[in-house]
N, C-alpha and C positions, 0 to 999 in steps of 0.2 A: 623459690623466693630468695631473693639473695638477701645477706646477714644487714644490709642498710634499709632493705623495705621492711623487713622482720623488726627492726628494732623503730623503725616509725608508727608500726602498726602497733608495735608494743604499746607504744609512750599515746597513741591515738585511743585503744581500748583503757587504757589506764586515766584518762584524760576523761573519758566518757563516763567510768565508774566513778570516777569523783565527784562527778557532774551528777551522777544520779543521787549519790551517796549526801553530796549536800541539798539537791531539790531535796530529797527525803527527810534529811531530818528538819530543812524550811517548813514543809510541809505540817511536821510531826509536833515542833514548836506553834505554830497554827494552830493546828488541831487543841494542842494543851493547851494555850493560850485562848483559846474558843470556851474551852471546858470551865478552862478558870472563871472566866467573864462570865458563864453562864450560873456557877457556883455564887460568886461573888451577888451577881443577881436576883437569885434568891435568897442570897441573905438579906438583900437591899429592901426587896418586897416583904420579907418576913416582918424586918424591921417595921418597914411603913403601914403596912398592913395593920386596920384598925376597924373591927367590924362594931357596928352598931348597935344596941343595947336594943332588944326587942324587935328588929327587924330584920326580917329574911330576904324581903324581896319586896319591889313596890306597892305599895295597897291597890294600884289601880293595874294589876297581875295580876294575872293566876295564880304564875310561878316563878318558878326563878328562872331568869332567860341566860341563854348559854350563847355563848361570843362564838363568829362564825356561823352560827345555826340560824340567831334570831335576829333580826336587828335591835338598837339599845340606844339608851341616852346614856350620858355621862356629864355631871356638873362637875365645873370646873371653879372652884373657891381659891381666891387668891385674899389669904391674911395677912397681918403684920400684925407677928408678934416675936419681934426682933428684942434684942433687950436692952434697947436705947427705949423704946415704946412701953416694956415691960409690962405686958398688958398680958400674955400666955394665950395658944391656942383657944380656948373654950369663952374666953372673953373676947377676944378680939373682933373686930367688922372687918365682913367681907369688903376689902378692897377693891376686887373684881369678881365678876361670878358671871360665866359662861355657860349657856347648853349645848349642849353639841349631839347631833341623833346622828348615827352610822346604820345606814342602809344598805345589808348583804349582798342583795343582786344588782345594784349597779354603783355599788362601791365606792359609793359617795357621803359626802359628812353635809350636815346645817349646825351652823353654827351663829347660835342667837348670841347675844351680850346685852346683859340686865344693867341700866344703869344704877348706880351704888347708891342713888336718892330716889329710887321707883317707889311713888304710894302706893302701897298694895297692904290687901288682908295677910295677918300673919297667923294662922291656922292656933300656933301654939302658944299665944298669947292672949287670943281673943280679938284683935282688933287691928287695923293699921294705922301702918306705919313706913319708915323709909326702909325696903326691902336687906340695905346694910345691915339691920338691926334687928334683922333675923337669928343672924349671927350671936352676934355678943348676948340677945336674951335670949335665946333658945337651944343654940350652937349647931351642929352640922342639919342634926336630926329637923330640927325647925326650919333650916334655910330646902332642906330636900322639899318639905310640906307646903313650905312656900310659893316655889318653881313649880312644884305639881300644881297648887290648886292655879297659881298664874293663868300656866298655858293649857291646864287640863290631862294633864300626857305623865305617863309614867318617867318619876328618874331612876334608869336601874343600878347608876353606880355613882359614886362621887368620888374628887380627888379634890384634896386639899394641901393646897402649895402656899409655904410662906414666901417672905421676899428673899431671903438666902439661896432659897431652891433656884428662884429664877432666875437669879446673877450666875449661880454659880454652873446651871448648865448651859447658860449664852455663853460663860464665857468657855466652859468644859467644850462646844461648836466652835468655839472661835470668833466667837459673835456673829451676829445674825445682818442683814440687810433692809433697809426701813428708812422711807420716805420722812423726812420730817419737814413739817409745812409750813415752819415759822421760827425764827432766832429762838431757841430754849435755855434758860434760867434757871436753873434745878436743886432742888435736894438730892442729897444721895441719898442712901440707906442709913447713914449715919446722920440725917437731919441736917447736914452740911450746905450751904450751898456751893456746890462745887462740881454740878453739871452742866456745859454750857456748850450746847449746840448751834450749827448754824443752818439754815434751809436747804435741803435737797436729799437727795438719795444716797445713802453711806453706809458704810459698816459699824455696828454699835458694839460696846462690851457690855458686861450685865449692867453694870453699874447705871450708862446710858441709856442702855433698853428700859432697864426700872423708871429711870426719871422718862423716856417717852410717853410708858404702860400710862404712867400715875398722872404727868401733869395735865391742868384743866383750866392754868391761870386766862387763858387768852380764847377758849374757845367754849365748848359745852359737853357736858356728859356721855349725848351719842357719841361725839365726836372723840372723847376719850375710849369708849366702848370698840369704837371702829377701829384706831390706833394700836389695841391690843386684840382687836382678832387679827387684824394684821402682821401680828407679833408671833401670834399661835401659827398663822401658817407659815413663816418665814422659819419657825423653829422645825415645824414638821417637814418643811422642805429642807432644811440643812439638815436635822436625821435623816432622812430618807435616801441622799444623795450622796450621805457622808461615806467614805472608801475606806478609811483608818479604823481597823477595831479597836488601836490606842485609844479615843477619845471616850469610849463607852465607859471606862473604867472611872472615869471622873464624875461622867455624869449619873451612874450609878452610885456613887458616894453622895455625890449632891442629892438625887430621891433619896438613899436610906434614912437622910440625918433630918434633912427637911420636908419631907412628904408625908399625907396620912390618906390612905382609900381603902375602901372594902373591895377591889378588885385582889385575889387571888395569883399566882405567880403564874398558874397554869390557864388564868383567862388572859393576864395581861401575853403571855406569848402568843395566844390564839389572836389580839390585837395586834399584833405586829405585824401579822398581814395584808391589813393596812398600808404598811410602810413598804412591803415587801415587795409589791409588787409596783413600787414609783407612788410619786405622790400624789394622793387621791385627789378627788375632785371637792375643792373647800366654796360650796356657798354660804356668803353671811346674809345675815337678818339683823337687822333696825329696829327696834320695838319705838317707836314714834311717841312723841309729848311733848308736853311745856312744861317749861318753868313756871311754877307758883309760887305765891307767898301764902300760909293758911296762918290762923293765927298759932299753931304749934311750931310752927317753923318752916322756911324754905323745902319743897317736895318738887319731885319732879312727876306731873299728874300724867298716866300715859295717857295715850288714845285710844279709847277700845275698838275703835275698825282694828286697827294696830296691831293690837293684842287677839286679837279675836282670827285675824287673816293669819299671822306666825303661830298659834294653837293650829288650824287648820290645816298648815304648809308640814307643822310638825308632827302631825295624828297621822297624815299621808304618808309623809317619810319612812316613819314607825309602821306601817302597813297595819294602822292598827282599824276595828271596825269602825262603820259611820258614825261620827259624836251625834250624841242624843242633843237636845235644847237646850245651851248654857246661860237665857236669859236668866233664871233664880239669881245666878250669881255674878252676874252680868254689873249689879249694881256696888260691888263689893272694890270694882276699879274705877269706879266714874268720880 
């Protein structure tokens, strides 16, 4: 080998160690940068993490069901209790309130949305009322008893997100994509009005998504309900898809400060599979009604086919046994 191919092959081997020597420690930054995020996240959940006073597991359980193993429900409670509002988590009404059932073997989600004026029985007060108001008189525990005796069906977890949470990880995405079906006029979070959209399909920040989620001036309740499952999947599709483990970091700050659920660190990564493998398959549910006037106030009366079809689409989902005769209490929605 003569001394000019000797000293190319030098600077070519030396060219290649450095090349491994920087993949490796890219890599190695990765890895720690992995570790952190994963750290970071449980302290997120640690934080949020709020288990309930007397309850293990749903009353209409056995036991306690295990993520991956069984299928489950998870409510989904959006408050405002910002401190323009200053009203605090345990007083607040639910905003929005979601059920969502995850079924293991074909790895699919239902996804019902309750509208915020549903007349229903409120287990923990005795009597109905506008299903909002589960919330503010009875607080998490009451709106859970609610949704169960609704659709009949066990809820095995709940998450409870104020409006900070949801600006702050639309915008920790990069904001999200969402059809909007009419010129919008908005509050922001600040009571402001200082949201103002125009019709079609676009990119939102939180700020816009919030006034999407919430507004109802021009249309109706479903249609507000529709608007934000729409929102839930566009969010679960932009995590599912997202390539940057930058962005996790944010949006874990945003759950720690504004989140509260009694899922566990070690069920919520067992949920990630979920996302893990692309994004699942999201059907939504309509709970159907009118508008009423009673003499307590404006209510939104459902329909019991309605209710009584989405109990039955959700008892299946949940692979739970045949429901027994729900006429007795049949009469507690009419």
């Amino acid at each position: 080998m003569t001394k000019q191919k000797k000293r190319r092959s030098t600077r070519l081997t030396t060219i290649v160690k450095a090349l491994l020597i920087i993949a490796t420690i890219a890599l190695l930054c990765v890895a720690i940068y992995a570790v952190y995020l994963t750290k970071q996240a449980e302290v997120a959940v640690t934080q949020a993490h709020e288990k309930l006073d007397g309850r293990e597991n749903s009353s209409k359980r056995d036991g306690k069901v295990e993520p991956l193993k069984d299928n489950l429900s998870i409510l989904l409670i959006g408050v405002d209790d910002s401190e323009v509002r200053q009203q605090g988590a345990d007083n607040s009404r639910s905003d929005a309130l979601m059920l969502a059932t995850l079924n293991n073997k074909t790895k699919t989600v239902k996804l019902v949305s309750i509208p915020r004026d549903a007349y229903v029985h409120i287990p923990a007060i005795g009597y109905s009322d506008k299903i909002t108001h589960s919330h503010s008189k009875a607080g998490t525990l009451g709106t859970i008893e609610t949704v169960e005796e609704l659709f009949d069906v066990p809820v095995d977890y709940y998450v409870r997100m104020n409006f900070n949470a949801f600006i702050d990880v639309v915008d920790a995405l990069d904001g999200v994509e969402a059809n909007v079906p009419y010129e919008l006029l908005e509050k922001d979070e600040f009571d402001r009005t200082a949201v103002h959209l125009m019709p079609g399909k676009q990119k939102l920040n939180g700020s816009e998504a919030l006034a999407f989620a919430r507004t109802r001036k021009q249309d109706t309740d479903v249609d507000r309900g529709k608007r934000q499952q729409e929102l839930v999947q566009a969010i679960a599709k932009k995590a599912a898809s997202m390539g940057s483990l930058l962005k996790y970091d944010d949006v874990l700050r945003a759950v720690g400060d504004n989140m509260k659920t009694d899922l566990t660190f070690s069920e919520i990564k067992s949920l990630l599979y979920y996302l893990s493998k692309g994004m699942p398959q999201i059907d939504t549910l309509v709970l159907e009604g009118e508008d009423v006037n009673l003499p307590e106030g404006y209510y939104y009366q459902v329909d019991e086919t309605s209710r009584e079809m989405i109990s039955e689409k959700l008892h299946k989902h949940l692979g739970l046994p045949p429901k027994e005769d729900l006429e007795p209490e049949a009469s507690l929605y009419e």
